[in-house]
C-alpha positions in Angstrom: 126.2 93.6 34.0 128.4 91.1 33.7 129.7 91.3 37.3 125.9 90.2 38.3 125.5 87.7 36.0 128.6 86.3 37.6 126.8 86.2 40.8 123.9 85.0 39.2 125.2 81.5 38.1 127.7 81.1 41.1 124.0 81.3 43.2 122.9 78.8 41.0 126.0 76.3 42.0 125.1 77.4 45.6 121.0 76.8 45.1 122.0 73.4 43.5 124.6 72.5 46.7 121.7 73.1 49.0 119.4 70.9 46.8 122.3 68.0 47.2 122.4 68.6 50.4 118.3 68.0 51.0 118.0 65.0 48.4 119.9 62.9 50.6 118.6 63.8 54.0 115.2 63.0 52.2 116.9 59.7 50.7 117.8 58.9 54.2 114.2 59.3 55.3 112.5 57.3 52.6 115.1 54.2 53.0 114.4 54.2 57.0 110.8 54.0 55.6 111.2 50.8 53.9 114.0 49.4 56.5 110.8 47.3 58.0 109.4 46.7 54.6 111.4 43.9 53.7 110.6 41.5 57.0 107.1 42.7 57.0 106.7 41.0 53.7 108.1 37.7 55.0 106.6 37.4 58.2 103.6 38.2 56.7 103.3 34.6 54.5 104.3 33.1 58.0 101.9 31.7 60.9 102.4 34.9 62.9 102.5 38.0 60.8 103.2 41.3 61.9 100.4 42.8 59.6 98.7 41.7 56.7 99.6 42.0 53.5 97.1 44.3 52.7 97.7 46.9 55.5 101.6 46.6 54.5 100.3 47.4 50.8 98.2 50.6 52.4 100.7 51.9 54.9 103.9 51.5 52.5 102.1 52.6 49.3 103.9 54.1 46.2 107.3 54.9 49.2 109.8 52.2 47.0 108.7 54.1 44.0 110.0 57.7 45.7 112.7 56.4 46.8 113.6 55.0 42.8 112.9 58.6 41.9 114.6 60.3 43.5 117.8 58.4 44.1 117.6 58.3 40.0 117.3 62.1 40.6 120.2 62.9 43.3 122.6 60.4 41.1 121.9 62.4 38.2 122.7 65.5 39.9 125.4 65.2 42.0 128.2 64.2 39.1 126.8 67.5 37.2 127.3 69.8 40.2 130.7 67.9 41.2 132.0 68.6 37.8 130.8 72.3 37.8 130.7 74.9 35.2 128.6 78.3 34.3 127.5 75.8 31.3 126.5 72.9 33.2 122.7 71.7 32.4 120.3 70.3 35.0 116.9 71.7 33.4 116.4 68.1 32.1 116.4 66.5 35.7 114.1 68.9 36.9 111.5 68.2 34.1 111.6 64.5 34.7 111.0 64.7 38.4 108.2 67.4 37.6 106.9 64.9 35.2 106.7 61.7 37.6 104.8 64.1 39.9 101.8 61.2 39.3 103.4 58.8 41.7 103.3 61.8 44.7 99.3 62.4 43.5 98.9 58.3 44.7 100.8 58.8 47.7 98.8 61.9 48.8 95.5 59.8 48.3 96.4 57.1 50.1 98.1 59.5 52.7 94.9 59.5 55.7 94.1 55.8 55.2 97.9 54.6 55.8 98.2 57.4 58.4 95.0 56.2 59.7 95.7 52.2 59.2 99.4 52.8 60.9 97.5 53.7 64.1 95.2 51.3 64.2 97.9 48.4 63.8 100.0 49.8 66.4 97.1 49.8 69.0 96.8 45.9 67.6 99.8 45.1 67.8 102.6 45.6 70.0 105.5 44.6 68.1 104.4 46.8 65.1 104.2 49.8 67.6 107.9 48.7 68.6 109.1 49.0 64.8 106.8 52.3 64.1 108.2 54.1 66.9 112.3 53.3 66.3 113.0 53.7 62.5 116.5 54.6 62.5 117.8 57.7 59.6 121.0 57.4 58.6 123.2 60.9 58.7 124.2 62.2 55.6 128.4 61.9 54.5 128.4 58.6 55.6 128.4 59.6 59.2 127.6 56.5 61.7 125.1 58.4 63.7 121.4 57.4 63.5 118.4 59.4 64.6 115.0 57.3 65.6 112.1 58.8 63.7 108.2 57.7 64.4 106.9 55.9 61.4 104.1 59.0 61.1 106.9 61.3 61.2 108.8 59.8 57.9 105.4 59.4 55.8 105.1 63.1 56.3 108.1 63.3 54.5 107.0 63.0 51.0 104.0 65.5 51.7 106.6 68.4 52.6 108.8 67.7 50.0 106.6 68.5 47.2 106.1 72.2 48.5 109.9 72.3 48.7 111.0 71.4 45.5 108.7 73.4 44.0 109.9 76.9 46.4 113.2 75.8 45.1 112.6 75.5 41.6 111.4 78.8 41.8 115.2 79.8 43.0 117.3 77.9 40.5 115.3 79.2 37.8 115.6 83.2 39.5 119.6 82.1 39.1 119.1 81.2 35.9 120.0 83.6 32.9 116.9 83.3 30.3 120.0 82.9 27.5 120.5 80.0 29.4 119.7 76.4 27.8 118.2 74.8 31.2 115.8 78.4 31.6 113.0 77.1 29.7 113.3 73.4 31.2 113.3 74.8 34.3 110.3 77.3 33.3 109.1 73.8 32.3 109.1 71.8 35.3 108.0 75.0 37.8 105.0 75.2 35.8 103.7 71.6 35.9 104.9 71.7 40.0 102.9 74.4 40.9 99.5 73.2 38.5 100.2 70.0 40.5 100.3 72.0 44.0 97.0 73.9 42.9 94.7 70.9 42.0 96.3 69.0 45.4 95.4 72.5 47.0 91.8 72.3 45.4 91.4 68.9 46.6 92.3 69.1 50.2 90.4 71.7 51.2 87.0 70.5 49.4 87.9 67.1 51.5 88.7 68.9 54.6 85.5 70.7 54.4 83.6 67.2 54.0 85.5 66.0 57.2 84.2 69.0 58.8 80.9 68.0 59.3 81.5 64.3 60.4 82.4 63.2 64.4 84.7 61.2 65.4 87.3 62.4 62.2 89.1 65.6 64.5 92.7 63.5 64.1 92.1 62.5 60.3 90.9 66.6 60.1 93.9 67.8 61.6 96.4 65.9 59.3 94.5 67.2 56.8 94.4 71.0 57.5 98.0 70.5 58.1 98.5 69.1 54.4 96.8 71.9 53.1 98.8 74.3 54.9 102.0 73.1 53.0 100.6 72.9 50.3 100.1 76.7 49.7 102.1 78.1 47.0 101.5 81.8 46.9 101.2 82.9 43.2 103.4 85.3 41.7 
């Protein structure tokens, strides 16, 4: 009826708000991420680096493209669903972000060893412990208020965001009418974001049960059973 379909869309403004609402907390995570970055870099070429460049390169890898991502992402959005109407189209912002899913792929690969190198640079060095323990996230509207957050904590970030996009996909596009023009963009990107979820799925737990056998691995093992528990995406 038309009464529902009236609900329908105003659910969509409301899925889209909460989606705002989690891209910049996320933003907020990923730029306290690369806060150290920048003087990691140039102490490194000094007489007394911090780390090397090489474990910078490992325990930083593919975060400044993320963050490119999905700032490009949120400032698309948030003029769309500020200037709202039952017309509005977002389907095509969706599909891009499902399409740049490649750059999460490197990040989960290189997720253990800059896990696994961030602990072992910590325990060599005191300094970088200081930094890895006291990243400071920004609240969201501008608020002054910082939170500390453990290096570890924040490059979990990207790994639980995946899963979450894609569970919320799967709600715009419930919202969606099918006579609507972003319904098969959307159809679109869920598709791609859940093949991506099942291969990463695939992946982990053949690794895991590699990791299984070896001694010595029970923290790397944990992380991993851990990924692959948020990585579940129950089919429909």
């Amino acid at each position: 009826t038309e009464c529902d379909l009236e609900k329908g869309l105003e659910m969509r403004k409301w899925v889209l708000s909460g989606i705002l609402a989690t891209e910049e907390a996320y933003l907020s995570h990923l730029e306290a991420l690369l806060l150290p970055l920048k003087p990691l870099k140039a102490a490194a070429t000094t007489s007394q680096p911090v780390l090397t460049v090489a474990q910078i390169e490992t325990i930083f890898f593919k975060v400044p493209e993320l963050y490119e991502i999905h700032k490009e992402f949120y400032d698309g959005l948030l003029p769309r669903v500020q200037q709202w109407s039952h017309h509005q189209r977002v389907g095509d912002l969706f599909q891009k972000l499902a399409s740049q899913l490649g750059v999460y792929r490197a990040f989960l690969d290189n997720y253990e060893l800059a896990v696994e190198t961030a602990e072992k640079c910590c325990q060599a060095n005191s300094q970088f412990a200081e930094i890895s323990e006291n990243l400071k996230v920004r609240s969201p509207k501008d608020c002054k208020d910082t939170a500390k957050n453990s290096l570890e904590a924040l490059l979990y970030k990207p790994v639980d965001r995946v899963t979450r996009s894609t569970l919320v996909l799967h709600d715009l596009l419930k919202h969606t009418p099918t006579s609507h023009p972003d319904h098969s963009l959307l159809q679109d990107a869920l598709r791609i974001s859940q093949n991506f979820l099942s291969s990463i799925n695939e992946e982990t737990t053949s690794r895991r049960q590699s990791l299984a056998g070896k001694k010595g691995e029970v923290s790397v093992q944990n992380l991993k059973q851990e990924t692959s528990n948020v990585f579940f995406y129950p089919k429909e």
